[in-house]
C-alpha positions in Angstrom: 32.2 1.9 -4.3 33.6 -1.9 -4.2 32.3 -4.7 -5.8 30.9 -5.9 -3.0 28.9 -2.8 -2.1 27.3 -2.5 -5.8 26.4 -6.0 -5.1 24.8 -5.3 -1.7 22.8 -1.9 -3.1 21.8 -3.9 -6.3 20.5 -6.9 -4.7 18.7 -4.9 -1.6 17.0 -2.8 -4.3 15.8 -5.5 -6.3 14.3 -6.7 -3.0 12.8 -3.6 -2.3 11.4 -3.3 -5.6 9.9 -6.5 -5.4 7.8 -5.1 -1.9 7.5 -2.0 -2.9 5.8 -3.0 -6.2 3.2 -5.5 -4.5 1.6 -2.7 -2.1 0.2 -1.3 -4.8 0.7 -3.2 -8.3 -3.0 -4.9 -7.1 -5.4 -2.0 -7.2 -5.3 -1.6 -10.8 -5.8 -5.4 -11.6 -9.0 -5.7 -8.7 -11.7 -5.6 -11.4 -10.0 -7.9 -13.6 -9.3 -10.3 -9.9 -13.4 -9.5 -9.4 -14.6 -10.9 -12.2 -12.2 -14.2 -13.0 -12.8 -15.3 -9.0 -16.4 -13.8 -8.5 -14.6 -11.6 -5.3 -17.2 -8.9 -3.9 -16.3 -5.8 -2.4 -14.9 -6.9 1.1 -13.1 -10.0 -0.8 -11.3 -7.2 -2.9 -10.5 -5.1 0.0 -8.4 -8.6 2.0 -6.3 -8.8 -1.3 -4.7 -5.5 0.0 -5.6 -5.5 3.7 -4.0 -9.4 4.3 -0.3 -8.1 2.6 -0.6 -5.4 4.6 -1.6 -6.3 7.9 1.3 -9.2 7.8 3.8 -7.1 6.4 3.1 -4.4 9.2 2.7 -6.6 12.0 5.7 -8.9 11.4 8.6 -6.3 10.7 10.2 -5.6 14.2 9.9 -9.7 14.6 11.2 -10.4 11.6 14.3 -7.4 11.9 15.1 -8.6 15.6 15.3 -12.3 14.7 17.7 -11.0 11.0 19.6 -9.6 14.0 20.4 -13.0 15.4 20.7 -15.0 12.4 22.4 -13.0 9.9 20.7 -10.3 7.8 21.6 -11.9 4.2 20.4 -15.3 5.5 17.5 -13.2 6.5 17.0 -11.4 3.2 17.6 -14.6 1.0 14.6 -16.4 2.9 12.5 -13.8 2.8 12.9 -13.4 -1.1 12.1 -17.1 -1.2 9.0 -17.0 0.8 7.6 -14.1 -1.6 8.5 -15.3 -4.7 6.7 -18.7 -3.5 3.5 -16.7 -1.9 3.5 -14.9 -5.6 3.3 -18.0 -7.4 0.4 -19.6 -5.2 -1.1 -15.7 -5.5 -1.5 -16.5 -9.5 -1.9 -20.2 -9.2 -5.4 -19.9 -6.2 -8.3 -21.1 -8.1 -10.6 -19.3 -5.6 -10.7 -15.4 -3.7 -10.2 -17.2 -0.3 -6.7 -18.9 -1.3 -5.8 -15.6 -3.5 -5.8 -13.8 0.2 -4.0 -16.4 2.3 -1.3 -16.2 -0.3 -1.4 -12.1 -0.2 -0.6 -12.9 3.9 2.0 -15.1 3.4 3.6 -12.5 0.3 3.3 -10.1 3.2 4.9 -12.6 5.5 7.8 -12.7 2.9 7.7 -8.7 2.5 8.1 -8.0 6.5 11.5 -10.7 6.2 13.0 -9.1 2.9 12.3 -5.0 3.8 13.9 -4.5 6.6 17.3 -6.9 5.8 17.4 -5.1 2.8 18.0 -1.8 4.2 20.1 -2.8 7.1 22.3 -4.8 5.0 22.9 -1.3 2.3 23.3 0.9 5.8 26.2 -1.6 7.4 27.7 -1.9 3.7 28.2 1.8 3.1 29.9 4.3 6.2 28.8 7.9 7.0 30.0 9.5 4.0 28.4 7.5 1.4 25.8 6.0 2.5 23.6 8.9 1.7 24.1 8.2 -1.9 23.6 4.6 -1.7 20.5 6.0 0.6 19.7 8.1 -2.6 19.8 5.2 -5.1 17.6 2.7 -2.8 14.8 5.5 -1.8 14.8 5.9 -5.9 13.9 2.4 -6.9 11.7 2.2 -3.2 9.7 5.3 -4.8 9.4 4.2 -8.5 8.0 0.7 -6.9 5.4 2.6 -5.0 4.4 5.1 -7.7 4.7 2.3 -10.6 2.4 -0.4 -9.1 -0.4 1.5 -11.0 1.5 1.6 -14.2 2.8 -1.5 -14.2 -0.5 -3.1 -13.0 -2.5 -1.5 -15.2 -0.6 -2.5 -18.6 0.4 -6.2 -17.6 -3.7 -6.7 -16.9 -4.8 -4.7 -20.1 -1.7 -6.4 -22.0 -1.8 -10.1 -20.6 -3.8 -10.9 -17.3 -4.4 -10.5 -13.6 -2.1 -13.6 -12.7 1.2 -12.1 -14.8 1.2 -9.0 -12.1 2.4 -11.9 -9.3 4.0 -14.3 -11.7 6.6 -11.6 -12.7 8.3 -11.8 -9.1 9.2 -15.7 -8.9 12.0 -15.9 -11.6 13.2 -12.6 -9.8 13.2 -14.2 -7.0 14.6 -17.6 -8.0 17.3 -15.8 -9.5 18.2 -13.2 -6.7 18.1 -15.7 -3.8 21.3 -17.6 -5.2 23.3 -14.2 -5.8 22.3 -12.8 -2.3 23.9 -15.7 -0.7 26.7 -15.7 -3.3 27.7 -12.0 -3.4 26.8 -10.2 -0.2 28.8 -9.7 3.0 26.9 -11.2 6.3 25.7 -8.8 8.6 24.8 -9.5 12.2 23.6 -7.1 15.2 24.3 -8.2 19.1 23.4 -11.4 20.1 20.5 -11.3 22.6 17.8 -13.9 23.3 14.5 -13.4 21.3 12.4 -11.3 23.1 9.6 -13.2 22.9 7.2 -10.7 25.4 7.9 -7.9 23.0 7.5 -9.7 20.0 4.0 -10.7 21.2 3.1 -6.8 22.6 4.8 -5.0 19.4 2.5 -7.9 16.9 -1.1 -7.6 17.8 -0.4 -4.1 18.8 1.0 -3.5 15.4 -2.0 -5.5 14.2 -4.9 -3.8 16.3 -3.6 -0.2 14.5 -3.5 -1.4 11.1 -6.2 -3.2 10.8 -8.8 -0.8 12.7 -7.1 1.9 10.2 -8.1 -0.8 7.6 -12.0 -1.1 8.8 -12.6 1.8 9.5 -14.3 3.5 6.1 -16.0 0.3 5.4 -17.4 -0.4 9.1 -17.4 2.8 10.1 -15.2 5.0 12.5 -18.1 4.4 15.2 -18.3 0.5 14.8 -17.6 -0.6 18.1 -14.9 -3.3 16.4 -12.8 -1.0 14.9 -12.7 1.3 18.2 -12.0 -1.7 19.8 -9.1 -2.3 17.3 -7.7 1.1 17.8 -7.8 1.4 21.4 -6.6 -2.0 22.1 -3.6 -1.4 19.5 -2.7 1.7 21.2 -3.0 -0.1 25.1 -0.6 -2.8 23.6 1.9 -0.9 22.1 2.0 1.4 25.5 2.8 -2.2 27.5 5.3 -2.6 24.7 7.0 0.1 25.7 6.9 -0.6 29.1 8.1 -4.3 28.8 11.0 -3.5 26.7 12.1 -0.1 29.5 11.9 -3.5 32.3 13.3 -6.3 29.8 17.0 -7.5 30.0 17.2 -7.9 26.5 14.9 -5.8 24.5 13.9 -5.9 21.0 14.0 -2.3 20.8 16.0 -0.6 23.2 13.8 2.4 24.1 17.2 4.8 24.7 17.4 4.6 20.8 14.0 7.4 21.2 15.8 9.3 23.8 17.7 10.4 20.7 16.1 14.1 18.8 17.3 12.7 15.8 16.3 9.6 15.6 13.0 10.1 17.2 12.4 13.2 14.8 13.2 11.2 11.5 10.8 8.6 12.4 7.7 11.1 12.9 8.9 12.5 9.9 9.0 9.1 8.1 5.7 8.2 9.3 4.1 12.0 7.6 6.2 11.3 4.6 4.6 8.2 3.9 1.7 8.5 5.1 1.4 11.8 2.7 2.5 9.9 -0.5 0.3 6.5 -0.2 -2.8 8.6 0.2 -1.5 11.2 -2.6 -1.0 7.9 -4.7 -4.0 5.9 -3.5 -6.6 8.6 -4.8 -4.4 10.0 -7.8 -4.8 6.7 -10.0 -8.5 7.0 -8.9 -9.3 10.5 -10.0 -7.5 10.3 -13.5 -9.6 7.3 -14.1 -13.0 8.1 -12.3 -12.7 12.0 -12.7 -11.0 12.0 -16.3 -12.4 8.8 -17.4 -8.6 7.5 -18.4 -8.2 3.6 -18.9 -6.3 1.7 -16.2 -3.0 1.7 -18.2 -3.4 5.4 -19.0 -3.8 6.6 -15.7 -0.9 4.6 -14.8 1.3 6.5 -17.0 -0.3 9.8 -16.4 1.9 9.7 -13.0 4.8 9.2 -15.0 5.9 12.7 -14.0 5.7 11.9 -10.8 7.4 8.9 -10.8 10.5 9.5 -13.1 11.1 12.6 -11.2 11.3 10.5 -7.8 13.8 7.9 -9.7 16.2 10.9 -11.3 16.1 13.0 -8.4 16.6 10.7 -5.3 20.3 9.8 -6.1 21.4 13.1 -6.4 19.7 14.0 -3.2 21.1 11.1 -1.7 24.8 12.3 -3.0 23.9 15.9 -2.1 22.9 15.1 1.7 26.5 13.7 2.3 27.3 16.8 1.9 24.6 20.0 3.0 23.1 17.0 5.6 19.7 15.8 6.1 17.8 18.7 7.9 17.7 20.3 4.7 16.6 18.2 2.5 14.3 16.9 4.8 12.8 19.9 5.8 12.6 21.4 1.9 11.6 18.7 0.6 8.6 17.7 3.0 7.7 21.8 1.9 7.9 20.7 -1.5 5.7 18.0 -1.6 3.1 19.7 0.5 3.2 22.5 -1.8 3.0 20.5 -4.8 0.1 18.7 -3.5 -1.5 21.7 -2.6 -1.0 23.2 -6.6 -2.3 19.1 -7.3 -5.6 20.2 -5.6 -6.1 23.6 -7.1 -5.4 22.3 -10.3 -8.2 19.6 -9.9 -11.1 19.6 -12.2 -9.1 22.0 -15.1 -8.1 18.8 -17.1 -4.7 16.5 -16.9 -2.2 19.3 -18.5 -2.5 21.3 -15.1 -1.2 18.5 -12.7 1.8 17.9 -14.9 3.8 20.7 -12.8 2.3 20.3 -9.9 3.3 16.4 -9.9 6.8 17.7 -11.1 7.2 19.6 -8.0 5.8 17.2 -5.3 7.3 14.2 -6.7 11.1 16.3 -6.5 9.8 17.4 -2.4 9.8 13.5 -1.8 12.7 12.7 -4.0 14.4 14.8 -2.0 13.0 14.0 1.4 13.0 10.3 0.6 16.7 9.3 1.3 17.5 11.9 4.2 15.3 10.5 6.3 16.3 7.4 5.8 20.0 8.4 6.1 19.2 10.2 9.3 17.5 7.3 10.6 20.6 5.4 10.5 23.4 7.9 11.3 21.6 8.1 14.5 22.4 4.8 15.8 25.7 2.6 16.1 26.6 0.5 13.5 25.2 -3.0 15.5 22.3 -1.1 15.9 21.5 -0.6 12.1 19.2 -3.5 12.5 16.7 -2.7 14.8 16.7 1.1 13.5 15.5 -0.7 10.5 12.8 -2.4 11.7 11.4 0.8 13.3 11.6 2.8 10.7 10.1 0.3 8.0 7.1 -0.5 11.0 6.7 3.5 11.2 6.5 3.5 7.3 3.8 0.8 7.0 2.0 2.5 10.2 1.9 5.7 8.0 1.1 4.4 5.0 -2.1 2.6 6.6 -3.0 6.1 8.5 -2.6 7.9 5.4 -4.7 5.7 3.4 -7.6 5.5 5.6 -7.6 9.7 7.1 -7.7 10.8 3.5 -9.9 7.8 2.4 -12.7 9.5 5.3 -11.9 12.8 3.9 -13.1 11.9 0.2 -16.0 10.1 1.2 -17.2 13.2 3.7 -16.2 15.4 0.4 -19.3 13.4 -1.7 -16.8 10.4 -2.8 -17.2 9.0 -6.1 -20.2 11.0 -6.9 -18.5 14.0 -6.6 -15.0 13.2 -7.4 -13.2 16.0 -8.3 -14.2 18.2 -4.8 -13.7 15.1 -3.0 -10.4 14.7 -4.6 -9.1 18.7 -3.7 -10.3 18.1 -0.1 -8.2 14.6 0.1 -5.5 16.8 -2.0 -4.8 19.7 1.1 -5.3 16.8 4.0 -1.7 15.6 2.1 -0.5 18.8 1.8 -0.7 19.3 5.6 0.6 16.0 6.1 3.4 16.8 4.3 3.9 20.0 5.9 3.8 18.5 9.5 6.6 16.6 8.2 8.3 19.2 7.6 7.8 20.6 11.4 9.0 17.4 12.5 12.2 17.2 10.1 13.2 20.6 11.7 14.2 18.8 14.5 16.7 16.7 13.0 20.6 17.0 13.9 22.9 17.7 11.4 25.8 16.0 13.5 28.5 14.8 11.8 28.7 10.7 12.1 32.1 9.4 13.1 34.3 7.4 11.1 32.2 4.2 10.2 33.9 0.7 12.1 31.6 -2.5 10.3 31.6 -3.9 13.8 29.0 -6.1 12.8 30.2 -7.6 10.0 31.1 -10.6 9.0 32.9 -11.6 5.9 31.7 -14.8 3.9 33.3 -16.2 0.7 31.4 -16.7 -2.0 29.5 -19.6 -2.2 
């Protein structure tokens, strides 16, 4: 690995950190955010819905236009915006300004995300990139699975404002060192596809937020069908447009391809597996074991340093046995370790230990193939808009898997009867997981040829 390369892998990780970290840091700190802003319910709900929503809708944009002007450029104004949007996050005086700065952090998120990972997938060729896959779906993982622990001990240990103020000197000090120490990268140059940028947004939008409504309105409220079906009408004329477009924003032969196409679904399960695995987990150790915030936090810890040892060496090991594999055992392996997570529920915290152990090395595991089959099935100047897809399907999964399981706990008595509300949300994983799995099966193992860097660009260091 050159210098450059450890550069590029360090600094995209940070970045995704950073993202990763904010989709989730918040829900341990919302009583403390409740009662310093006098937020209700719904107020609560925007502080996760408006980072969200922007960070879902604005990915393909943002990918497509890193595409045109350079993906570091892309990345180092993207870690500008968020670090900024953090700041105002612990400076609003009010709920109302707390969420319009959670919109613009997601703005920031949607520019950083998918630069990141384009930028470590035209760094590294076929036969390392899965390791360097390994390393970033490690610290991606441990920033999803430690927003509870880190949340919960900065708001017991300091206060609500310290879980956003933590990002801006990261920020301030990874912007200069992006533009300093890693290689441009650049896909074809196209006009912006401004029809499909509008179609792939409010479609985008529509999904996420109808999957956002829909436990507090209702699945029935006509709104959030309206949402739905309007998302899923727009993002059908998105496909259209771009089939009829001269330049499209995402060239629709790239889903002609099994492997690529196959990843994706499998991307989508994966995530959409974990975030409502990790959603509800925090949830029952606090509600259902009556642990503090901090302490439920680090009861995941087995989950999470599991994830962050395993990843790299299933990253190493895919460049080698290939990503079906891995893909496909370790989708089984999270299923089944969610499924041991629900039968374990209601004996006490010692039983999930093992059960955790063994769904959080099924992700480990699963985490970087996909992502490293995602890539290998595209050209090199097409690492870009592979990216954008796959981080859209990620947040589209994430928000399906949140809300499905979120209906599943609340038909299962909810709160008031947490733990068999908790083993029903447990097995809807399980078989989320497992359709994963299904969907992995169909991944190629082809080898990738020798990797050109046709798109990249070499800058000197500024």
């Amino acid at each position: 690995m050159t210098t450059t390369q450890r550069w590029t892998l360090a600094l995209a990780s940070t970045a995704s950190l950073m993202v990763g970290l904010d989709a989730l840091v918040v829900v341990t700190a919302l009583t403390a955010i409740r009662h310093s802003l006098g937020a209700g319910v719904a107020d609560l709900e925007w502080t996760i819905n408006a980072y969200t929503l922007a960070f879902a809708v604005l990915l393909l944009t943002a990918s497509a236009i890193g595409d045109r002007v350079g993906r570091r450029r892309m990345l180092a104004v993207g870690l500008g915006v968020f670090a900024a949007a953090s700041a105002a996050c612990a400076l609003a005086p009010g709920v109302g300004l707390l969420i319009a700065a959670r919109a613009v952090q997601g703005a920031g998120a949607a520019m950083t995300m998918p630069a990141a990972f384009a930028l470590v997938g035209s760094a590294f060729g076929p036969r390392e990139r899965g390791k360097a896959m390994g390393i970033f779906a490690g610290i991606t993982g441990l920033a999803i699975l430690g927003g509870p622990v880190l949340g919960g001990l900065v708001v017991q240990g300091l206060d609500w404002q310290w879980i956003f103020w933590l990002n801006v000197p990261i920020g301030v000090l990874a912007v200069p060192l992006v533009l300093g120490r890693v290689t441009e990268s650049v896909g074809p140059a196209r006009p912006i596809d401004v029809g499909g940028v509008v179609l792939s947004g409010l479609g985008v939008l529509g999904l996420v937020w109808g999957l956002a409504r829909g436990n507090t309105a209702g699945w029935t409220d006509g709104a959030v069908i309206g949402s739905l079906v309007g998302g899923v009408v727009l993002l059908a004329a998105f496909a259209v447009f771009e089939g009829r477009t001269r330049a499209p924003m995402v060239p629709l032969p790239l889903f002609a391809d099994r492997t690529f196409r196959s990843a994706n679904v499998a991307g989508l399960l994966m995530t959409a597996g974990l975030f409502g695995t990790a959603f509800f987990f925090a949830q029952y150790l606090q509600v259902g074991l009556h642990q503090s915030a901090l302490r439920s936090g680090l009861g995941l810890l087995p989950w999470t340093a599991t994830l962050f040892v395993v990843a790299p060496i299933a990253g190493k090991l895919a460049d080698r046995i290939g990503n079906r594999p891995l893909i496909v055992a370790g989708l089984l392996g999270q299923a089944a370790g969610t499924a041991w997570i629900a039968a374990a529920t209601g004996h006490g915290y010692a039983p999930l230990v093992p059960a955790m152990m063994v769904a959080g090395i099924g992700i480990s595991c699963a985490m970087p193939a996909v992502q490293n089959a995602v890539l290998g099935a595209v050209a090199p100047e097409s690492i870009g808009v592979a990216s954008g897809v796959y981080n859209t399907m990620r947040q589209l999964g994430g928000a399906l898997g949140v809300a499905g399981v979120a209906a599943v706990f609340t038909a299962n008595g909810g709160y008031s009867e947490v733990a068999g509300a908790f083993r029903a949300a447990m097995l809807v994983t399980a078989a989320i997981a497992a359709a994963g799995a299904v969907a992995g099966s169909r991944v190629s193992d082809r080898r990738a040829a020798e990797f050109v860097p046709a798109a990249a660009v070499p800058v000197a260091v500024e």
